[in-house]
N, CA, C and O atoms as a GROMACS GRO file, in nm:
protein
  472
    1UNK      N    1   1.874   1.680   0.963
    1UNK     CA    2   1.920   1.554   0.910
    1UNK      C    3   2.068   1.531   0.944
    1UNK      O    4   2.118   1.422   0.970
    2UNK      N    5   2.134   1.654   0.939
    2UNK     CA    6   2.310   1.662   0.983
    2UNK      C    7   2.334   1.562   1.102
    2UNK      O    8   2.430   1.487   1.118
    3UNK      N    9   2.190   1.586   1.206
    3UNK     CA   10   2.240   1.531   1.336
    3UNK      C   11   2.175   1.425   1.346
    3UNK      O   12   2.181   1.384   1.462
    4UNK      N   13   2.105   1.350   1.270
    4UNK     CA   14   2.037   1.226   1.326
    4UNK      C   15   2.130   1.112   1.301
    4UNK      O   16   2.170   1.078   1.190
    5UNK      N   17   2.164   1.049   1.432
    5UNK     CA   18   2.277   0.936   1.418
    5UNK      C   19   2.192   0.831   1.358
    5UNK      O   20   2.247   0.721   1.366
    6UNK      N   21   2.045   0.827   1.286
    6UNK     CA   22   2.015   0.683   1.274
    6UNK      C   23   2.027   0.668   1.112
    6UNK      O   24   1.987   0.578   1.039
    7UNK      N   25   2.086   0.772   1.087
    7UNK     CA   26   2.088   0.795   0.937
    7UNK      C   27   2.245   0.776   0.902
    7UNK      O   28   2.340   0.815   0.970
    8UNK      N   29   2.248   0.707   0.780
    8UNK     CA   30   2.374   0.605   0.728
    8UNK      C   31   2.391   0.684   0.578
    8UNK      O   32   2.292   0.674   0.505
    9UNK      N   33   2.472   0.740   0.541
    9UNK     CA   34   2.489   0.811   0.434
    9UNK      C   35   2.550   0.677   0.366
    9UNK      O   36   2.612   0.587   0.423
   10UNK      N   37   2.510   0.690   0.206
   10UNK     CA   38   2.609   0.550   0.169
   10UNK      C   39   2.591   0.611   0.027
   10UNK      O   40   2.493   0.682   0.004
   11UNK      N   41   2.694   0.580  -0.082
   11UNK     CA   42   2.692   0.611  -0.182
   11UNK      C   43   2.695   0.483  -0.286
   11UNK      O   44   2.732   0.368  -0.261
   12UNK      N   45   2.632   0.550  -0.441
   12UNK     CA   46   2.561   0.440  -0.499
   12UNK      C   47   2.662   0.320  -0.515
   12UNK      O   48   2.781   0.340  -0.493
   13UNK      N   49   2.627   0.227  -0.543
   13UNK     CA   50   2.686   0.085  -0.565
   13UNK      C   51   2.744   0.056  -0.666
   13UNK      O   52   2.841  -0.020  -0.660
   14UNK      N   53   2.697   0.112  -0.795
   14UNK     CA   54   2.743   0.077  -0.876
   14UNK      C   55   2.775   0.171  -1.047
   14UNK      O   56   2.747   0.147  -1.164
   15UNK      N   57   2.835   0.262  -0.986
   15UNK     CA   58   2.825   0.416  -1.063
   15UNK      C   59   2.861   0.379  -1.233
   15UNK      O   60   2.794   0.452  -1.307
   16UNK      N   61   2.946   0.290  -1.303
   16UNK     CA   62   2.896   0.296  -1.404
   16UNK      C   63   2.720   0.224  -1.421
   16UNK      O   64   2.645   0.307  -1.472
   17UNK      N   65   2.690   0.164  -1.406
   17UNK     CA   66   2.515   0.111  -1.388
   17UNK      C   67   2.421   0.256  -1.399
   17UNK      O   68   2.312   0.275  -1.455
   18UNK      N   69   2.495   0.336  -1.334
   18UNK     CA   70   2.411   0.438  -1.297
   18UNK      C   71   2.424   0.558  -1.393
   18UNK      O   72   2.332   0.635  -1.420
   19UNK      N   73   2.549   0.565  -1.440
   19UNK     CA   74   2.561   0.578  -1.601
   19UNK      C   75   2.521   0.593  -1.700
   19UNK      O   76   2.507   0.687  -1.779
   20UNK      N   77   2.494   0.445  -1.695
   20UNK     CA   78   2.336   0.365  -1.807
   20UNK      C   79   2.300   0.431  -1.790
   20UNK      O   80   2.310   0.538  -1.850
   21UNK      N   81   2.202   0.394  -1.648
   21UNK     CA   82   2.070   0.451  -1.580
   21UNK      C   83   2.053   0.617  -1.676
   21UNK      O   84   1.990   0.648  -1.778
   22UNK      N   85   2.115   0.670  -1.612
   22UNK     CA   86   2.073   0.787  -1.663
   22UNK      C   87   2.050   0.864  -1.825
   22UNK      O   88   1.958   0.936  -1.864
   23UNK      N   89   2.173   0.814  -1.898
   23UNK     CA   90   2.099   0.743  -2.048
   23UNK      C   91   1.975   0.709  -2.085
   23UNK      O   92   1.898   0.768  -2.162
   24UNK      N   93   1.956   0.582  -2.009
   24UNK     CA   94   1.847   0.520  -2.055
   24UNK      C   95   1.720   0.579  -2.008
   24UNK      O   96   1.616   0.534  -2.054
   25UNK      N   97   1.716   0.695  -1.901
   25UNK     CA   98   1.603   0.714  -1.823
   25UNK      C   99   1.623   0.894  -1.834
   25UNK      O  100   1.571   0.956  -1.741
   26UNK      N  101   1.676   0.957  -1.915
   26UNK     CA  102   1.698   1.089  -1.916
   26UNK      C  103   1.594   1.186  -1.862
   26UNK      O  104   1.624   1.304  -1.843
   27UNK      N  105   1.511   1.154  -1.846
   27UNK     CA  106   1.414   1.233  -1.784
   27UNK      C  107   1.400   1.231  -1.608
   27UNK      O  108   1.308   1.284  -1.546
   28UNK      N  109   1.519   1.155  -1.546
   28UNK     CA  110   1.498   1.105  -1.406
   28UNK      C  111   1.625   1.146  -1.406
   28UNK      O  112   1.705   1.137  -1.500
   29UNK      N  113   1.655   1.221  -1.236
   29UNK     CA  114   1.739   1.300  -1.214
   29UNK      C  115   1.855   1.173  -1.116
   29UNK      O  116   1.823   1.083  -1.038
   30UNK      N  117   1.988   1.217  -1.161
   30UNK     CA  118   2.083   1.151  -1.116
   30UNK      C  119   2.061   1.079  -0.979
   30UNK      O  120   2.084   0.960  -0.958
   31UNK      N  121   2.023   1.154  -0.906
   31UNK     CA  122   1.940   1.118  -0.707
   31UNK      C  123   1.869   1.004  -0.716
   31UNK      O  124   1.892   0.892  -0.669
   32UNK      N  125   1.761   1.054  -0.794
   32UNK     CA  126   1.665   0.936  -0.793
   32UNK      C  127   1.687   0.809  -0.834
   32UNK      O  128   1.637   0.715  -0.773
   33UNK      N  129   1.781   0.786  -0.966
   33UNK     CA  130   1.794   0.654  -1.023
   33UNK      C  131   1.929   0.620  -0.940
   33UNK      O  132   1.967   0.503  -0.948
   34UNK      N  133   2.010   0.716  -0.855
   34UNK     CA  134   2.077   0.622  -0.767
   34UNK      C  135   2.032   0.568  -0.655
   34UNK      O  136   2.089   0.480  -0.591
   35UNK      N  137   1.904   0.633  -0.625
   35UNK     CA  138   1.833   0.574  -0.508
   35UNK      C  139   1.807   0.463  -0.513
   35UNK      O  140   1.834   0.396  -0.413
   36UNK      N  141   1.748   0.400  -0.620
   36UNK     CA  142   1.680   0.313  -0.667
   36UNK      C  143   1.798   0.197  -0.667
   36UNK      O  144   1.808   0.095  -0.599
   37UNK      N  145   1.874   0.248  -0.761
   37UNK     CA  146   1.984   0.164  -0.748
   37UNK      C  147   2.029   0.090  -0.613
   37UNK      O  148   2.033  -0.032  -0.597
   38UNK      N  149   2.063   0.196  -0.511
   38UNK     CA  150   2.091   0.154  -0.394
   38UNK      C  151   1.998   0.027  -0.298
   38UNK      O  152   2.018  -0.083  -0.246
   39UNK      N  153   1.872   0.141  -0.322
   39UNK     CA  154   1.780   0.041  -0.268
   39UNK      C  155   1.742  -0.074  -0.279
   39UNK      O  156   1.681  -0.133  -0.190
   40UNK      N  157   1.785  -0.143  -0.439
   40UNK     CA  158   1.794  -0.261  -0.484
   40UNK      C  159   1.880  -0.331  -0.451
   40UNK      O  160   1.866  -0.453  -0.458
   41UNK      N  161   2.004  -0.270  -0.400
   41UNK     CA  162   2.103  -0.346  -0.375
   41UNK      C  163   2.157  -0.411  -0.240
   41UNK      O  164   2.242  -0.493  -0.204
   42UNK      N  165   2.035  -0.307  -0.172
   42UNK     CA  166   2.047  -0.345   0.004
   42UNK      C  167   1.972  -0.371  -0.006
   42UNK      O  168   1.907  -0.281   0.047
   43UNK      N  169   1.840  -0.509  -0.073
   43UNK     CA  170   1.747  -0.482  -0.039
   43UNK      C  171   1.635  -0.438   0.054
   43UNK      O  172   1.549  -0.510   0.104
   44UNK      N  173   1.654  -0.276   0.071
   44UNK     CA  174   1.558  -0.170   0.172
   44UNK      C  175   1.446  -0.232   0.163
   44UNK      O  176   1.421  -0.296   0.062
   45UNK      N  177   1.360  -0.224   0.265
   45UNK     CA  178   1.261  -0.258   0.294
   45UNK      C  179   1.130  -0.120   0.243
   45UNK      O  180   1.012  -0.137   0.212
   46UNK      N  181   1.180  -0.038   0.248
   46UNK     CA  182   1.143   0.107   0.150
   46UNK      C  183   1.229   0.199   0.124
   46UNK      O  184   1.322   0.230   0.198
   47UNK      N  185   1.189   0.269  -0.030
   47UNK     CA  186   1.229   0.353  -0.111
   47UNK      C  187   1.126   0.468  -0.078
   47UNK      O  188   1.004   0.468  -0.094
   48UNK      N  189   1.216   0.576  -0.022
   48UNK     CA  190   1.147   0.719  -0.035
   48UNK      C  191   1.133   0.790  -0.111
   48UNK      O  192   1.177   0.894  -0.064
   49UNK      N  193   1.072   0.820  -0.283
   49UNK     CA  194   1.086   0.893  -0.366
   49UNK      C  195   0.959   0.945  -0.346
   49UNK      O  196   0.863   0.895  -0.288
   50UNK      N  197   0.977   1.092  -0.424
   50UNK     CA  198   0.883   1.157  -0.411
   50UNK      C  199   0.807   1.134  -0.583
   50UNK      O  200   0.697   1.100  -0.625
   51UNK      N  201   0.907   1.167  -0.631
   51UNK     CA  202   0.922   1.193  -0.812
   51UNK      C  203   0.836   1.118  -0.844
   51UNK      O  204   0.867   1.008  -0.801
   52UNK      N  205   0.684   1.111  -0.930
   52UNK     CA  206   0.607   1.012  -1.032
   52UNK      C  207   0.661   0.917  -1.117
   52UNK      O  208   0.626   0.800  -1.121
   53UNK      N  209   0.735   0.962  -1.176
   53UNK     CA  210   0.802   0.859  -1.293
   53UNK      C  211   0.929   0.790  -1.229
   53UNK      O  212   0.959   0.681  -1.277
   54UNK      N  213   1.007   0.839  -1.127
   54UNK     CA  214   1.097   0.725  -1.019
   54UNK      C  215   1.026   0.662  -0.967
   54UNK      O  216   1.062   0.545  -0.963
   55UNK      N  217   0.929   0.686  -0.916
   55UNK     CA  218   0.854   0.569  -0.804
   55UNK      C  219   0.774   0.459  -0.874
   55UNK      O  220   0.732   0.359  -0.816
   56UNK      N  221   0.753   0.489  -1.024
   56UNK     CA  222   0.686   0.426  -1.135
   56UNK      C  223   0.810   0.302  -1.159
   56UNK      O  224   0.777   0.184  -1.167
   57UNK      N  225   0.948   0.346  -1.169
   57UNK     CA  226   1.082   0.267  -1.179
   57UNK      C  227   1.084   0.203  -1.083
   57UNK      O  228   1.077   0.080  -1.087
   58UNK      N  229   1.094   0.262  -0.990
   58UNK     CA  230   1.100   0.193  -0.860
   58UNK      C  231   1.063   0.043  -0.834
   58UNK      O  232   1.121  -0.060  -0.800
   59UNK      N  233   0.904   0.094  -0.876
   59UNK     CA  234   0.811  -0.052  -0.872
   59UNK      C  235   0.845  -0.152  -0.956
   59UNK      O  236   0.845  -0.274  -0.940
   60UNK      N  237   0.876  -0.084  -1.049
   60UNK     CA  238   0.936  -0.185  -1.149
   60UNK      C  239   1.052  -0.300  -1.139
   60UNK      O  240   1.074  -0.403  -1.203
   61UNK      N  241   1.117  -0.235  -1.026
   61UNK     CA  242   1.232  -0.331  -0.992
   61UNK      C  243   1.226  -0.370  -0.899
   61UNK      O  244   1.326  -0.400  -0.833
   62UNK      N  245   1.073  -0.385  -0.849
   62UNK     CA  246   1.006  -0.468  -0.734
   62UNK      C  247   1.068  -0.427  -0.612
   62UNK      O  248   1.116  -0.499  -0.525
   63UNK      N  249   1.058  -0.268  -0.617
   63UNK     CA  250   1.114  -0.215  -0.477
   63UNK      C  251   0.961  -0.142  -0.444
   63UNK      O  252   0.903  -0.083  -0.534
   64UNK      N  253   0.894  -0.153  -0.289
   64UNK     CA  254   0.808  -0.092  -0.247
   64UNK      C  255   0.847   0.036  -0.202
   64UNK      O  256   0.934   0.054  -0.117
   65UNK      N  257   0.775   0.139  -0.267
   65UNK     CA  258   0.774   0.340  -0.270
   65UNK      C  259   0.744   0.380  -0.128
   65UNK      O  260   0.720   0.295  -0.042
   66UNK      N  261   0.745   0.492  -0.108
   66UNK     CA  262   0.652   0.555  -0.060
   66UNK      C  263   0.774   0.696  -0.046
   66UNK      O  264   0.896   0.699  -0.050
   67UNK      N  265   0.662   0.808  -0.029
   67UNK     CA  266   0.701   0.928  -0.038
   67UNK      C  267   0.708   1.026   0.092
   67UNK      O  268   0.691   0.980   0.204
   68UNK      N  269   0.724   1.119   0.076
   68UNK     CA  270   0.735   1.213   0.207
   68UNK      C  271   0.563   1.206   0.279
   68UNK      O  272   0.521   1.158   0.384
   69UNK      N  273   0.515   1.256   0.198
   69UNK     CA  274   0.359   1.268   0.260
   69UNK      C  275   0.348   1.131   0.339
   69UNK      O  276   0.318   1.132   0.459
   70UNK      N  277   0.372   1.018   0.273
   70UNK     CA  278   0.358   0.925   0.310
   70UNK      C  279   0.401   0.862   0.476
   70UNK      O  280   0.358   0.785   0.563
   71UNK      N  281   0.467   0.915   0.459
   71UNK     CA  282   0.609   0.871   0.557
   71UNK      C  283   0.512   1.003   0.707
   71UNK      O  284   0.494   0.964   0.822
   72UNK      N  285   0.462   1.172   0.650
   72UNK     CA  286   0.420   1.219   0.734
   72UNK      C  287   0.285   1.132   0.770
   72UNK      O  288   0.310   1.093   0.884
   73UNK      N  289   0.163   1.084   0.737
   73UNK     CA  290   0.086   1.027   0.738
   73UNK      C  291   0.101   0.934   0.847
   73UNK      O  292   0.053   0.955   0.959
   74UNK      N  293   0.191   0.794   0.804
   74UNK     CA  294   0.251   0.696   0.884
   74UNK      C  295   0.289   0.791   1.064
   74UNK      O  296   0.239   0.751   1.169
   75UNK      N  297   0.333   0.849   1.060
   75UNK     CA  298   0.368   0.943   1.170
   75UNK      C  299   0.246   0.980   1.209
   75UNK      O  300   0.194   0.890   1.276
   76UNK      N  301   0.168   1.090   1.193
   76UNK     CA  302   0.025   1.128   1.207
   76UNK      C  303  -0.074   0.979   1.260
   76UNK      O  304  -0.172   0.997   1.333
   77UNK      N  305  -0.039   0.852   1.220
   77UNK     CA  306  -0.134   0.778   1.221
   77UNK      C  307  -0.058   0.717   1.395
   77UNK      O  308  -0.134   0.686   1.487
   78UNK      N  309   0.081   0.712   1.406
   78UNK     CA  310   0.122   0.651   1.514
   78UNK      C  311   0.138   0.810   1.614
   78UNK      O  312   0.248   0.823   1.668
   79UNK      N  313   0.071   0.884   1.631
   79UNK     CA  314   0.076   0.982   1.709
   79UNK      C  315   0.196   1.054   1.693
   79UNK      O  316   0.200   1.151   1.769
   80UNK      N  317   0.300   1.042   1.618
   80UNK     CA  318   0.417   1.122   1.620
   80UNK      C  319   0.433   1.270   1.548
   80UNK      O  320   0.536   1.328   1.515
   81UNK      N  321   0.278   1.315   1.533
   81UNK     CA  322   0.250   1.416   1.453
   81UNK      C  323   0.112   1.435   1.480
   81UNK      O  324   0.020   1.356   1.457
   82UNK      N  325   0.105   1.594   1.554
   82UNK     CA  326   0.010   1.635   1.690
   82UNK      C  327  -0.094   1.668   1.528
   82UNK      O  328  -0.196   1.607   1.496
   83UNK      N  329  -0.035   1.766   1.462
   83UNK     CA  330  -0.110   1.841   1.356
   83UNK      C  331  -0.088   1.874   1.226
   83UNK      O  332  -0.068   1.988   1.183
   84UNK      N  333  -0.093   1.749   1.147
   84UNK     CA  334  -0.065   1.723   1.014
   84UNK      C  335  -0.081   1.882   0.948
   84UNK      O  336   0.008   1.940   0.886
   85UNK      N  337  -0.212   1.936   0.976
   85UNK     CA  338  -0.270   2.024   0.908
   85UNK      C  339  -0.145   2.152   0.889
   85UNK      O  340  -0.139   2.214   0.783
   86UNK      N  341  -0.048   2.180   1.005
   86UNK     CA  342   0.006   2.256   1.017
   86UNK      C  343   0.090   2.228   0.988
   86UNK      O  344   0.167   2.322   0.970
   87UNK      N  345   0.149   2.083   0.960
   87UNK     CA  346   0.312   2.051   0.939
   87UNK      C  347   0.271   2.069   0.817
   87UNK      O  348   0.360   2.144   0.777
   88UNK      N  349   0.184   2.050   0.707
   88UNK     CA  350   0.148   2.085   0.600
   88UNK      C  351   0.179   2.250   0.505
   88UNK      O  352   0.225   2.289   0.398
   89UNK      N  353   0.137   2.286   0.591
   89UNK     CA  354   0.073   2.466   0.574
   89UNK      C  355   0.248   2.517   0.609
   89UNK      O  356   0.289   2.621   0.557
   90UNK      N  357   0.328   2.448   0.686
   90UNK     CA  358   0.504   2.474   0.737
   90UNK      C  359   0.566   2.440   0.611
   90UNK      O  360   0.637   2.519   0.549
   91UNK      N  361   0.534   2.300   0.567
   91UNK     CA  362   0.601   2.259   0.470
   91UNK      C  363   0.558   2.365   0.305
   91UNK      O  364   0.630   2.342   0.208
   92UNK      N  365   0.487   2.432   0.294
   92UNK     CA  366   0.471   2.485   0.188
   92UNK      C  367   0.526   2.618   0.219
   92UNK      O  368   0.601   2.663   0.132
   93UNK      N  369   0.500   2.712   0.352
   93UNK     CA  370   0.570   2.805   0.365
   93UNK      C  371   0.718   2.798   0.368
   93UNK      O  372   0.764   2.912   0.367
   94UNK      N  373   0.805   2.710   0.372
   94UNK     CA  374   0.903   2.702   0.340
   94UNK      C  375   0.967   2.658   0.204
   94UNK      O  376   1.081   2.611   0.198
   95UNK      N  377   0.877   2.680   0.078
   95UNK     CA  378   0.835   2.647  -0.069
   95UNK      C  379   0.871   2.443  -0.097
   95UNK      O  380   0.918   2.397  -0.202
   96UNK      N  381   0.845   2.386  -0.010
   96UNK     CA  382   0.870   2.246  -0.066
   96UNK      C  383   0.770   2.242  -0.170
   96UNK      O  384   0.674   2.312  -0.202
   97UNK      N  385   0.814   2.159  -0.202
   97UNK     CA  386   0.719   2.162  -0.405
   97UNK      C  387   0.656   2.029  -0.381
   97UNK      O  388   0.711   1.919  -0.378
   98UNK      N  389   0.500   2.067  -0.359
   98UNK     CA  390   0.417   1.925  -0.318
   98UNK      C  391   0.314   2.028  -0.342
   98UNK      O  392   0.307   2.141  -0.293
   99UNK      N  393   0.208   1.947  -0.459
   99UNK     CA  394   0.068   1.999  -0.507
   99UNK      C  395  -0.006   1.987  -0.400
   99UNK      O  396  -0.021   1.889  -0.328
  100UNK      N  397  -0.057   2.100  -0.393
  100UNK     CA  398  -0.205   2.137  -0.199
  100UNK      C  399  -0.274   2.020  -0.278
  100UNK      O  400  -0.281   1.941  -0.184
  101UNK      N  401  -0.328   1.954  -0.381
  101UNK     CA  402  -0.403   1.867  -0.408
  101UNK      C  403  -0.368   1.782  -0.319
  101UNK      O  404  -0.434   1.763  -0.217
  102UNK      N  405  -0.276   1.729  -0.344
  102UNK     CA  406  -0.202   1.613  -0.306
  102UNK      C  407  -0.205   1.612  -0.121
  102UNK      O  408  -0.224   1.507  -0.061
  103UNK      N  409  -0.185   1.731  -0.055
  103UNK     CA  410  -0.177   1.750   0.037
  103UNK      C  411  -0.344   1.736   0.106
  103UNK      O  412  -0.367   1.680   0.214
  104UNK      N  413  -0.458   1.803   0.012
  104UNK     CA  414  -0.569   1.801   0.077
  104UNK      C  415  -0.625   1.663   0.111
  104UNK      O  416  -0.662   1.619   0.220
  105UNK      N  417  -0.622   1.592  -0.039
  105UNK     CA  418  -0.649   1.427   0.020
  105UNK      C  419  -0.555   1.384   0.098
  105UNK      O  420  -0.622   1.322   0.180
  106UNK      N  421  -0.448   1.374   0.131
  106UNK     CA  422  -0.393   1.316   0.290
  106UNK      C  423  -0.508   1.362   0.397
  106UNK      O  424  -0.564   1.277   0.465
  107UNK      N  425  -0.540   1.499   0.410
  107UNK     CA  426  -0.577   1.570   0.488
  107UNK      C  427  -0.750   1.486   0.547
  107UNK      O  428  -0.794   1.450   0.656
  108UNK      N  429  -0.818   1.487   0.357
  108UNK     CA  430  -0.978   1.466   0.388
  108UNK      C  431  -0.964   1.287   0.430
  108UNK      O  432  -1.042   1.213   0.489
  109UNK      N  433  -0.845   1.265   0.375
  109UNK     CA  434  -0.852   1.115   0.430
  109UNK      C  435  -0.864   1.084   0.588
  109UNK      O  436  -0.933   0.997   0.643
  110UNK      N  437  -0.783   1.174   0.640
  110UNK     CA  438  -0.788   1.154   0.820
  110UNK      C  439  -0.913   1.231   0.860
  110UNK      O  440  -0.943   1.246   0.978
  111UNK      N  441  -0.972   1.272   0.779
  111UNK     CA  442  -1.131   1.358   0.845
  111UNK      C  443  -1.071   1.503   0.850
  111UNK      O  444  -1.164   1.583   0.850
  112UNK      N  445  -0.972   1.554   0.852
  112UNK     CA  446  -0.938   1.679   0.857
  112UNK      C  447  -0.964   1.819   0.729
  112UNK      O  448  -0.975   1.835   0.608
  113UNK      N  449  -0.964   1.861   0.797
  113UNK     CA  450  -1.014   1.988   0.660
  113UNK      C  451  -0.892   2.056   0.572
  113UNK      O  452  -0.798   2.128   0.605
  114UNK      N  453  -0.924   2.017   0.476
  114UNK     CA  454  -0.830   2.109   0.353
  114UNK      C  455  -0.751   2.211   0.376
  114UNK      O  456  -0.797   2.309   0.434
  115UNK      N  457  -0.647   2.209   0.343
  115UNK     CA  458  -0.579   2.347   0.325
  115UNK      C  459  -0.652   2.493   0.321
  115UNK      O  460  -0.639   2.558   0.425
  116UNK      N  461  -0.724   2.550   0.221
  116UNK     CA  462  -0.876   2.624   0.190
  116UNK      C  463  -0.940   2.656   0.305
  116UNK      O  464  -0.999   2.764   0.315
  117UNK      N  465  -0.937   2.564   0.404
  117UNK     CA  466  -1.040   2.585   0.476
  117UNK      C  467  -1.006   2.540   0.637
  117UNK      O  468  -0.921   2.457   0.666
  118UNK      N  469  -1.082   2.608   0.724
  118UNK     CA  470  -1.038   2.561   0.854
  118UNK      C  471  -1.138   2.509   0.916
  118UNK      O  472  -1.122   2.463   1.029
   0.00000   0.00000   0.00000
């Protein structure tokens, strides 16, 4: 990520807001409700959260989600990803924290076989 020039680091917009935010939403981690924040404020065309209850916020402030899997999927579907199955099985050996549930339906959705099984 260090080296990808298409990526724009920007910090939140409006840090007391975010303040609130975190007050009011204590169960959602500082990242996420500045994401949100941000994303509202440029209006992004998508929000990458992974988190259940951010992406639940998210929607709420009429910003469209989507998550990592998601984003691999989208890739997988435009050929930019030879073998989901394995970027899968990479991404957990390196402990990213994503339920194999979650991972198998991406998987049975493209016809491919489960984690479990080859």
């Amino acid at each position: 990520m260090q080296t990808a020039h298409w990526l724009r680091v920007q910090l939140c917009p409006h840090p007391p807001l975010l303040d609130q935010w975190c007050t009011g939403h204590p169960s959602l981690g500082r990242g996420e409700l500045a994401t949100i924040l941000l994303a509202h404020s440029i209006a992004a065309d998508w929000t990458i959260i992974d988190e259940r209850a951010a992406r639940r916020l998210a929607a709420t402030q009429g910003l469209k989600v989507i998550g990592c899997i998601g984003i691999l999927e989208a890739a997988f579907r435009r050929g930019l990803v030879s073998d989901l199955r394995d970027l899968y099985l990479g991404l957990l050996a390196q402990g990213i924290r994503v339920h194999p549930e979650i991972l198998n339906r991406s998987l049975v959705s493209f016809g491919l076989s489960p984690l479990d099984q080859r």
